[in-house]
Residue, then its C-alpha position, 0 to 999 in steps of 0.5 A: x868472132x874478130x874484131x875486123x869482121x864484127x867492125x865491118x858488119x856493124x859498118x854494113x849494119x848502120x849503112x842500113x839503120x840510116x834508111x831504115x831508122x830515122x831517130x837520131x837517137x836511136x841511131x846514136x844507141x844502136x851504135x854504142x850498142x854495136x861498140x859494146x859488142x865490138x868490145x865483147x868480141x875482141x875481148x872474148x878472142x884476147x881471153x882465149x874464149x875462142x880461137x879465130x882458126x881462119x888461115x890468115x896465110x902469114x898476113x895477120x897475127x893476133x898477140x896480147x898488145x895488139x888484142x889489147x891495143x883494140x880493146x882500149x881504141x874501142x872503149x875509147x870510140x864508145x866514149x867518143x860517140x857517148x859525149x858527142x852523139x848529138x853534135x854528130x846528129x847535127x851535122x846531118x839527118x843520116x848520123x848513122x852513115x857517120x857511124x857506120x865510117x866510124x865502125x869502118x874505121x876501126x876496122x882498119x885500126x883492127x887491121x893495123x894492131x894485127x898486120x904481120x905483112x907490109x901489104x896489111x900495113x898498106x890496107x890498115x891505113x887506106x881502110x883507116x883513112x878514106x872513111x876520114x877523108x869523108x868525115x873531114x868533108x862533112x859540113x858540105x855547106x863550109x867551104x873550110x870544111x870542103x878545103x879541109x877535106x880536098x887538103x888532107x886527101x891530096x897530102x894522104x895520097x902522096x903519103x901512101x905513094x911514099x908508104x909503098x915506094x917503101x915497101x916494094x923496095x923492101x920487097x926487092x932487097x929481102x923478097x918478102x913482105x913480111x918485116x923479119x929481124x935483120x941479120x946478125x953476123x955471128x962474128x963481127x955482132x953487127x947487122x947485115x945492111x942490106x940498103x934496098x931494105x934501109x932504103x925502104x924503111x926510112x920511106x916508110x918512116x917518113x909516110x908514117x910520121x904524116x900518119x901521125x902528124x910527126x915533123x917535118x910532115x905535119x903541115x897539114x894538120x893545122x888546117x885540116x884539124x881547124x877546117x874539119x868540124x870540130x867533133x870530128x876533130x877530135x876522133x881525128x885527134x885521138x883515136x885514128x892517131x893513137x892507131x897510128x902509132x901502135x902500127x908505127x911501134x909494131x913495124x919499128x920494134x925490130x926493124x930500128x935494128x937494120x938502119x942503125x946509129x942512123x936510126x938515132x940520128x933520124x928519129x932524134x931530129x924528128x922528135x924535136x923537130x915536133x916538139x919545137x915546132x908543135x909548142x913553139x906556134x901554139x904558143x902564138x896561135x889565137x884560136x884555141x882549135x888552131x892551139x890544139x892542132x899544134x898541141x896535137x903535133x907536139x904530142x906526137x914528138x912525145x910519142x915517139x919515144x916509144x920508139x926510141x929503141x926496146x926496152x920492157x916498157x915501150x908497150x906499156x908507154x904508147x897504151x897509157x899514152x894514147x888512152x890519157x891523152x886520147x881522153x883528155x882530147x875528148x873532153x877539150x874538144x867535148x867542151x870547145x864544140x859546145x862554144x860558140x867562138x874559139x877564141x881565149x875569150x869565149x872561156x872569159x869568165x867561165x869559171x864564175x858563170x859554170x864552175x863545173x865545167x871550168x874544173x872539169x876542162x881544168x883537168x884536161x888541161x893539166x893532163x895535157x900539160x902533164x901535172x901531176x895527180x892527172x893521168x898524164x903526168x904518169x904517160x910523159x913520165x913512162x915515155x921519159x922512163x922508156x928513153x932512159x931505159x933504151x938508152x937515150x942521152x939525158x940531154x934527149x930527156x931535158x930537152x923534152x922538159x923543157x917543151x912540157x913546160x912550154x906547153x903548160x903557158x899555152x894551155x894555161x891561157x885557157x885557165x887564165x881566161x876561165x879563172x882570172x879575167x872578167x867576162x861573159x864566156x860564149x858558151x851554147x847550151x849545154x845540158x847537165x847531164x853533158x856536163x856530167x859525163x865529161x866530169x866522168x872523163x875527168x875523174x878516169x884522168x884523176x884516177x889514172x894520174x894515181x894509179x895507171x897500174x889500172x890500165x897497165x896490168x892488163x897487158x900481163x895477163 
């Protein structure tokens, strides 16, 4: 069965569990339970098991990266729900209605590494984004958290008006909604312009970069990232931005086309207009939540370069990309919700008092900053490879250099605080077995600094 119809069942499934199921726990089971089958589906469907034969009437289109893009974000939600099960169960006694957002959600990401219609792309983002909305707004007594929410549905809103605005001038210069390769004179070798369409491209570049928190229109990131509670952050920060960007390759790997030396310009300003100013404040921030809202965006300037063009390996890039870094996100965050500050100076200390936890949130932070031997070394080395490939100047490429080593002295503070300097670190209760599953997090990000191939060779088959 699709994955778009397993998701919303299970969806509808968990709506049920929180009237009928009162365990937290049990709650928290029967959705990586429900994840797993999720994944079995979609699986079964990208081997070929069997054939979703339902007509779509040209509205879906199910290939190889978009089956295997679902399988990658729904092992990456199973492991979001792994670690973070029991902070979820905090925030309410009903965890299972957050649960059953979260299945909504990947419906719509199912939507959006499948839509072969402007009208799919429209519904992909409004499913993938209500149900996050309500999630932003959870902790109904924390008035950040209420802000945060109020915050994100406003700029939301304004950004899908955007989003069809750019579509219903598609609609009017080429009368269909579906994204054909632009024209080609066979004399001359150059694209036929058509400006309705170039028009409602750029207006649909524009409401996708708020999507995925690209500058210039990033401003609300910070405050809704640091507002929101801090677990949900972290789904956020990953899985529903890792989305995100596939549907942004998927509407842009042909149509960069139709706009262009243009397309160059405008999306070579819009990468380092996110990498500056991503690195930039998070360098002056003195929150490590608030930090890594901004690290987020300056992520987003790197994962744009899959956009840059076609080349072999743009498929390739954005997945490793998105899994290293959604990973590494969630253990960060994984250990920032257990302390009980976000300050540096809750992590003062921390590698004396529990030097588990301060190699295991080590590795995530050298993924992030793209060491080598962690798996994000490997995802900003295909991202630079791919620009290369497609083209890109190589100043374009020192450019990006520079930022991750700018990123490195931010994310090194937190290193420094653990290792370095004196001090009791703030930190809550934290089981053993927690400690356990995020070092299960940090070995994958070991293993893929070594051998990605792991990841990618999936897409060939």
């Amino acid at each position: 069965m699709n994955a778009i119809v397993v998701s919303t069942l299970l969806g509808v499934m968990m709506m049920f569990c929180s009237w009928g199921i009162q365990s937290q726990k049990a709650q928290k089971n029967i959705a990586l339970f429900g994840l797993i089958i999720l994944i079995m589906a979609n699986l079964a469907q990208a081997n070929g098991w069997y054939t979703f034969n339902y007509d779509t009437k040209g509205m879906l289109a199910f290939n190889v990266f978009g089956l295997y893009a679902n399988t990658l974000m729904f092992a990456l939600t199973f492991i979001y729900v792994w670690i973070n099960g029991e902070e979820i169960s905090k925030l309410s006694n009903a965890a299972a209605d957050f649960y059953s957002l979260i299945f909504f959600i990947l419906c719509g990401v199912s939507v959006l590494t499948s839509f072969d219609n402007l009208l799919m792309l429209f519904i992909g983002i409004e499913i993938l984004s209500i149900p996050l909305y309500i999630l932003t707004g959870a902790d109904k007594k924390n008035m950040l958290s209420n802000e945060a929410a109020l915050k994100y549905f406003l700029m939301g809103s304004f950004s899908t008006g955007i989003l069809l605005l750019g579509i219903t001038l598609i609609y009017g210069g080429s009368g269909s909604f579906h994204l054909a390769p632009p024209l080609i004179h066979i004399s001359t070798g150059m694209v036929e312009e058509q400006l309705l369409v170039s028009a409602g491209l750029i207006l649909i570049f524009a409401a996708m970069n708020f999507k995925v928190s690209a500058a210039p229109f990033h401003f609300w990131t910070p405050d809704v990232y640091d507002g929101a509670p801090t677990v949900f952050t972290s789904f956020m920060a990953t899985i529903a931005k890792a989305a995100g960007f596939i549907a942004f390759v998927k509407v842009f790997n042909t149509q960069y086309l139709a706009l262009g030396y243009s397309w160059t310009i405008l999306l070579t300003f819009v990468i380092i207009a996110t990498l500056l100013v991503g690195n930039i404040i998070a360098v002056f921030q003195r929150s490590v939540k608030r930090m890594l809202a901004y690290s987020s965006i300056a992520q987003a300037g790197f994962m744009l370069f899959a956009l840059y063009g076609k080349s072999e390996i743009s498929n390739e890039s954005i997945l490793l990309y998105a899994v290293v870094y959604s990973i590494a996100t969630i253990g960060i965050f994984g250990v920032l919700v257990k302390m009980k500050e976000n300050s540096f100076e809750a992590f003062n200390g921390l590698a004396k008092a529990d030097p588990l936890l301060a190699f295991t949130t080590t590795i995530f932070l050298f993924s992030l900053a793209g060491i080598p031997l962690t798996g994000g070394f490997f995802a900003k080395y295909y991202m630079l490879s791919n620009l290369l490939k497609a083209g890109a100047g190589l100043w374009l490429i020192l450019v990006a250099v520079v930022f991750a080593a700018i990123s490195i002295y931010y994310y090194f503070k937190i290193i420094q605080a653990m290792y370095f300097t004196a001090g009791e670190p703030a930190i809550g209760p934290m089981p053993k077995n927690y400690q356990y599953q995020l070092l299960v997090l940090a070995i994958v990000l070991l293993v893929l600094g070594v051998l990605p191939n792991l990841l990618l060779n999936y897409l060939y088959f």
